[in-house]
C-alpha positions as CSV (number, residue, x, y, z in Angstrom):
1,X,108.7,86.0,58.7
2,X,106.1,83.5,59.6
3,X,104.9,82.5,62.8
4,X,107.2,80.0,64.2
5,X,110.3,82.5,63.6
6,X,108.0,85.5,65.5
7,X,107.8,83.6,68.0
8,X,111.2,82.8,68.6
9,X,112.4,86.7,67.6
10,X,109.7,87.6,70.6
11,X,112.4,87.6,73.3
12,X,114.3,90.0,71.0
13,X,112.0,92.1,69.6
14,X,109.1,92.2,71.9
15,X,106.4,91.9,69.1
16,X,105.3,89.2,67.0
17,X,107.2,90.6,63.8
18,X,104.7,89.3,60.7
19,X,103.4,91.4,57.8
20,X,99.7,91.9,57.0
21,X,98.0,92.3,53.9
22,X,98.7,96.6,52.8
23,X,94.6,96.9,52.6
24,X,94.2,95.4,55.8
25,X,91.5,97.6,58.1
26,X,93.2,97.0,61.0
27,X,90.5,98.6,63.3
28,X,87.7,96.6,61.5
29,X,89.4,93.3,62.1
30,X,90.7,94.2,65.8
31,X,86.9,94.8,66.3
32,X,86.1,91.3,65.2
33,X,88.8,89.6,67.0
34,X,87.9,91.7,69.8
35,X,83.8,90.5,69.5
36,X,84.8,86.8,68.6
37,X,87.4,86.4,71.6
38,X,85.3,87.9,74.1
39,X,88.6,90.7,74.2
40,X,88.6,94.0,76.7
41,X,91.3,96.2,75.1
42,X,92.2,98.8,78.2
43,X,94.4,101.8,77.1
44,X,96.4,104.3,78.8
45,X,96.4,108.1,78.2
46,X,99.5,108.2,77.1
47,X,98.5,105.7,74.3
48,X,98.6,107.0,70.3
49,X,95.1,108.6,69.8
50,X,94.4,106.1,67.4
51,X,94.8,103.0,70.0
52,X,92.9,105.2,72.7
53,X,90.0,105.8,70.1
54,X,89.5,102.1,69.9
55,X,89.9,101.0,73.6
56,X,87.4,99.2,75.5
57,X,88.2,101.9,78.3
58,X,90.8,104.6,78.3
59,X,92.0,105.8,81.8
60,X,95.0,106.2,84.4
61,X,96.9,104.0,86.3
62,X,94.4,103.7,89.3
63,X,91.3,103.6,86.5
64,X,93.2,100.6,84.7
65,X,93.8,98.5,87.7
66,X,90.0,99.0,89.0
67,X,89.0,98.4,85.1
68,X,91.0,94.7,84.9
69,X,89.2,94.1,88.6
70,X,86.0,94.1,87.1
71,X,86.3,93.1,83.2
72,X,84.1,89.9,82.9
73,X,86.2,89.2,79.6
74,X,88.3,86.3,78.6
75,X,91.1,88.1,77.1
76,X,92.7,91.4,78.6
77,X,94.5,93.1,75.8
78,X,96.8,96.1,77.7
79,X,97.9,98.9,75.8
80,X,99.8,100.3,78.2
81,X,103.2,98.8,79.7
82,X,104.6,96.4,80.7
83,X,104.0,97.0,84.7
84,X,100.2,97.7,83.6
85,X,99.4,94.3,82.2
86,X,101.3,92.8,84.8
87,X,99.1,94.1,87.1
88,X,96.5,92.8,85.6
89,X,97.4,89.5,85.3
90,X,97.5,89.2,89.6
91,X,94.1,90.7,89.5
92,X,93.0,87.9,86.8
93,X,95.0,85.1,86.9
94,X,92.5,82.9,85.2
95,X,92.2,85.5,82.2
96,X,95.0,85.7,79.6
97,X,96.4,89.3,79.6
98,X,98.4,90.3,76.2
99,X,100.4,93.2,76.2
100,X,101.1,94.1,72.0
101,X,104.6,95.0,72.9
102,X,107.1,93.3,75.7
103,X,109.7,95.6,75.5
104,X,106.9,98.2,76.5
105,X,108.3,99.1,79.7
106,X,108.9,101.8,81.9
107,X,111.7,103.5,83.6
108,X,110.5,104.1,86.7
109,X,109.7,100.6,87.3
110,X,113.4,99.9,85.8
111,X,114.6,102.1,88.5
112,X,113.4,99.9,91.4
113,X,115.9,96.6,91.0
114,X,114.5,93.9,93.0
115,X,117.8,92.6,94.8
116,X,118.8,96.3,95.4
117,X,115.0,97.3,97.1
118,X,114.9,94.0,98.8
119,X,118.3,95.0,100.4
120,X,116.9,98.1,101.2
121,X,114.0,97.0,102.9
122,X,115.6,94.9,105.1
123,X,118.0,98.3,106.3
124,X,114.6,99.5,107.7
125,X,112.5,97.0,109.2
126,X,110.3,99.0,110.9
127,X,109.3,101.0,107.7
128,X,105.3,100.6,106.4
129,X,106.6,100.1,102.5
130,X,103.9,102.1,99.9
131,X,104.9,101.6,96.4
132,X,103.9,103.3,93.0
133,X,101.8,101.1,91.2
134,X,104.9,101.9,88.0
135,X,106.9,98.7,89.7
136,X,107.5,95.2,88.8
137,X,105.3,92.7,90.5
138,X,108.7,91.8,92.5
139,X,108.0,95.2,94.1
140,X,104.5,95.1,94.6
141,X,105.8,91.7,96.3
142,X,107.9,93.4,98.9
143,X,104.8,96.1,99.1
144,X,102.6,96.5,102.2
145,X,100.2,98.9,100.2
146,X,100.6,100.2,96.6
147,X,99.2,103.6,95.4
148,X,98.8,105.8,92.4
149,X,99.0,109.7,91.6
150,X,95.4,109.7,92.2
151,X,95.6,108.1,95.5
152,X,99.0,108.8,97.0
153,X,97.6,111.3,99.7
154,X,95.0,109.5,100.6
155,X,96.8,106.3,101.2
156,X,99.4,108.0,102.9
157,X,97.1,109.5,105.5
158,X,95.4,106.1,106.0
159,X,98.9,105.4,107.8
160,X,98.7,105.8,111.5
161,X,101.4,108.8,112.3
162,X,103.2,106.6,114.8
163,X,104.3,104.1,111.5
164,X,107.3,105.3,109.3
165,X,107.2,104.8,105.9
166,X,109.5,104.0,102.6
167,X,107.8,105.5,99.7
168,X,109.2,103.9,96.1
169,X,110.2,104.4,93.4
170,X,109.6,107.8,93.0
171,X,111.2,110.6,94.7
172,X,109.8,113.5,92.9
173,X,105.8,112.1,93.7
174,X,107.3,111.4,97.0
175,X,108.8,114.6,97.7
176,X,105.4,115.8,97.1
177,X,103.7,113.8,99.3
178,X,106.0,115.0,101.7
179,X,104.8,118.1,101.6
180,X,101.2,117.4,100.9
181,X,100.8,115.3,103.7
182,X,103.9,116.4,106.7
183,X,105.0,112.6,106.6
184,X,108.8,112.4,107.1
185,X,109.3,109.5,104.8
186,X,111.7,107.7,103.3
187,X,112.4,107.8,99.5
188,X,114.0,105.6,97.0
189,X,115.9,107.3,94.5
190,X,114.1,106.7,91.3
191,X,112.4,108.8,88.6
192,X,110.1,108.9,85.3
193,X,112.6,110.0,82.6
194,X,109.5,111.4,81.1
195,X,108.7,114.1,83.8
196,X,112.0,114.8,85.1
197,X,112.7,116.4,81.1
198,X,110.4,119.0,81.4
199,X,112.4,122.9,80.7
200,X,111.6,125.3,83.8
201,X,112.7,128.0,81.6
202,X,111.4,127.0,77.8
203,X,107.8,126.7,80.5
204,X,108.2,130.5,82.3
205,X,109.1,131.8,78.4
206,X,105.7,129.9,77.2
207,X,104.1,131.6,80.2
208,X,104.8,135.1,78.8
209,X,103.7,134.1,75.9
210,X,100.8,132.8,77.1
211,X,100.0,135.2,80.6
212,X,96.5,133.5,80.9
213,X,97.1,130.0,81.0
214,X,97.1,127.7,83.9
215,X,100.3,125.6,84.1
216,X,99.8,122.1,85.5
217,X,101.3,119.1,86.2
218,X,102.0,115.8,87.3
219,X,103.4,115.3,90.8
220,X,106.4,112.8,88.8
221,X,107.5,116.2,87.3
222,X,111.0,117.8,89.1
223,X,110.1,120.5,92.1
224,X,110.8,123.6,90.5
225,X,107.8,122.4,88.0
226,X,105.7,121.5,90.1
227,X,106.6,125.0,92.6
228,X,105.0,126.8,89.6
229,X,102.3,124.9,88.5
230,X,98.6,126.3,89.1
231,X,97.6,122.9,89.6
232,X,98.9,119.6,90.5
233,X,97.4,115.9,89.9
234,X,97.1,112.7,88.4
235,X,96.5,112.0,84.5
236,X,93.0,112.2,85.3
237,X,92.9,115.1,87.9
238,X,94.5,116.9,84.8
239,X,92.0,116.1,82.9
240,X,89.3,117.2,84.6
241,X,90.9,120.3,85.4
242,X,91.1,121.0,82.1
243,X,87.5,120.4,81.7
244,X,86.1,122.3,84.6
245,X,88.2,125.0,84.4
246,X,86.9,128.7,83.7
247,X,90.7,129.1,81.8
248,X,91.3,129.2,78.0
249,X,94.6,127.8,77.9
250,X,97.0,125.5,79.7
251,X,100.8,124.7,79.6
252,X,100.2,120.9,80.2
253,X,103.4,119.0,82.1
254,X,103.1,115.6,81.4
255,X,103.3,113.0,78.7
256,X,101.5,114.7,75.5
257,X,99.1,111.3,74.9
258,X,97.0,113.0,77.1
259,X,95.8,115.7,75.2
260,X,94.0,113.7,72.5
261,X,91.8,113.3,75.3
262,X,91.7,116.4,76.4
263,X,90.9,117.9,73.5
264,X,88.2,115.7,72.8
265,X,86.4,116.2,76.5
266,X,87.5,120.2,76.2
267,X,87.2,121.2,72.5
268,X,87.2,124.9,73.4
269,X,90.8,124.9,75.0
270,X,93.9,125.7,73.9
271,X,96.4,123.0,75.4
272,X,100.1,124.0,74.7
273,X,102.5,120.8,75.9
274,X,105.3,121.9,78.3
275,X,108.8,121.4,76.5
276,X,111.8,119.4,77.4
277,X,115.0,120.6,77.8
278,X,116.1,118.6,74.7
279,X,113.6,119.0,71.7
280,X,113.9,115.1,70.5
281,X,110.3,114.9,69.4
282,X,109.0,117.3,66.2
283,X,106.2,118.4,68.6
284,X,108.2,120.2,71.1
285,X,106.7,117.5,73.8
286,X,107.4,115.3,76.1
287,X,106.8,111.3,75.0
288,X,107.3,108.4,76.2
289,X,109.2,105.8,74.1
290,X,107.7,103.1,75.7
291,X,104.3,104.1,75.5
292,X,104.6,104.6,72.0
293,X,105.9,100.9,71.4
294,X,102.1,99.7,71.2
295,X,100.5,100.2,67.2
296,X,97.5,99.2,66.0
297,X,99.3,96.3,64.3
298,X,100.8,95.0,66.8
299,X,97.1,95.4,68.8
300,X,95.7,93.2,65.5
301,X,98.5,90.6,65.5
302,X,98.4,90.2,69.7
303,X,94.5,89.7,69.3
304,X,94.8,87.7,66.0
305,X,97.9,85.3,68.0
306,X,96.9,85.7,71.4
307,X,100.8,86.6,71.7
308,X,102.7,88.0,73.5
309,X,100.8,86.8,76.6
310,X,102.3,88.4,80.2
311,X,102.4,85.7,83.2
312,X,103.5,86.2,87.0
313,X,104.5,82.7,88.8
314,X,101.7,82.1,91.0
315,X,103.9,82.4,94.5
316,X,105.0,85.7,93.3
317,X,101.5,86.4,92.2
318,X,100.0,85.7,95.4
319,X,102.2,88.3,97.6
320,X,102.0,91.0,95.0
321,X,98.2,90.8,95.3
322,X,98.2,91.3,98.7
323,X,99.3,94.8,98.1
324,X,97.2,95.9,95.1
325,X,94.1,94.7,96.8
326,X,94.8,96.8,99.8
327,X,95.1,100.0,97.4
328,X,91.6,99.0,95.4
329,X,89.9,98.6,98.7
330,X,91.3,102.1,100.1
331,X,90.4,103.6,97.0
């Protein structure tokens, strides 16, 4: 397939579909496109470990949106999803923002229709809207302040008490905050199909298997995870658990990228992924099909092509920024 026929399959297949040379060193040439082009390549940890070990800067949600604030670079490469370089792209719309794959998306964001919130919205007028920064930029559009795992609480309590709240998409991270914080607020019904898989009993057998490790997890994960979890946070409040902790082991509840990571910041641990009811994967883990869309092909051709490029219409732009900037400053 050459170039004019990728482009046009784009639509289709998400990727620009053209073969490389079988010798190619793909990290040796992103590296020069990435040098040549003036290129920031921001991963999430959920990426392959060979596409984190390349990145520019490897992080969460929150660390990615503050990362594509700041980058003085000419080209944002995003391997991440599709919501993440969106994002990005109404923090820099002067920059061009790639995302490797365009069918790289997310079902939590899926989960949040635009016509469907909208209509929502409008049932409850009087309702401060925070949303999950895993939405579309229609979302953050219809957003009065958008958070992330790392920041939920704290954005939440920035609310005065008086002011009632719709909290989307997520209804297990806002059943959580519910608790965490005593607001009575108002969830959409939408989930992560990624944390709502985990196994509360293939986790409790792991646990006698294991007596000594810590079992945490991400507050997207069902209630009767998170109810026995030792700890509960953000990608990167995992993380660092994992690193400060005086434990030897951990039954980790959230998407398995993560533990390249963490086995490279805690070398000494043992880190055991929670199962799923369904064992789809050979490693008995949780992963997220979209996540795993993005290769370091598909890094090399974006960076070679500057394709696919991600764009928000400048209107819509303009009202989702609102939003975002009023989680950056908060946070």
């Amino acid at each position: 397939m050459n170039l004019k026929q990728a482009i046009r399959s784009l639509p289709e297949k998400g990727y620009l579909d053209i073969p490389v040379t079988k010798n190619l060193d793909l990290v040796k040439e992103i590296e020069r496109l990435r040098k040549a082009k003036n290129a920031v390549i921001l991963a999430h940890y959920y990426q392959v470990p060979e596409i984190q070990d390349i990145a520019d800067f490897v992080g969460d949600s929150l660390a990615l949106a503050q990362a594509a604030a700041k980058t003085t670079a000419d080209i944002i490469l995003f391997a991440g999803v599709h919501f993440m370089a969106e994002t990005a792209k109404i923090l820099n719309p002067d920059k061009k923002v790639l995302l490797p794959d365009l069918l790289a998306g997310c079902s939590l964001a899926e989960s949040a229709p635009k016509d469907k919130f909208e209509a929502f919205k409008k049932q409850h007028p009087d309702h401060i809207v925070v949303s999950y920064v895993n939405t579309s930029a229609d979302i953050k559009a219809l957003t009065d302040i958008v958070c992330t795992s790392s920041n939920a609480e704290k954005i939440i309590n920035s609310i005065p008490k008086d002011k009632k709240i719709i909290f989307a998409p997520d209804k297990n991270l806002g059943a959580y905050l519910i608790k965490k914080t005593g607001r009575d607020m108002l969830l959409w019904d939408g989930a992560c199909e990624v944390h709502e898989e985990f196994s509360l009993e293939k986790i409790l057998q792991l646990k006698t298997e294991h007596p000594d490790a810590k079992i945490i997890a991400h507050p997207e994960s069902r209630d009767y995870i998170l109810n026995i979890a030792d700890y509960i946070g953000s990608t990167s409040g995992l993380l660092k658990y994992v690193q400060q902790s005086d434990a030897k082991e951990f039954i980790i509840a959230t998407e398995s990228g993560i533990l390249h990571k963490m086995a490279q910041v805690a070398p000494d641990k043992i880190l055991i992924p929670a199962p799923p009811e369904n064992d789809k994967n050979s490693c008995a883990c949780t992963e997220c099909p979209y996540m795993k869309r993005n290769t370091l092909k598909k890094i090399y051709l974006a960076l070679e092509y500057e394709l696919p490029e991600v764009n928000v219409e400048e209107t819509l732009r303009k009202k989702a920024l609102v939003s975002i900037e009023r989680m950056l400053e908060l946070s």
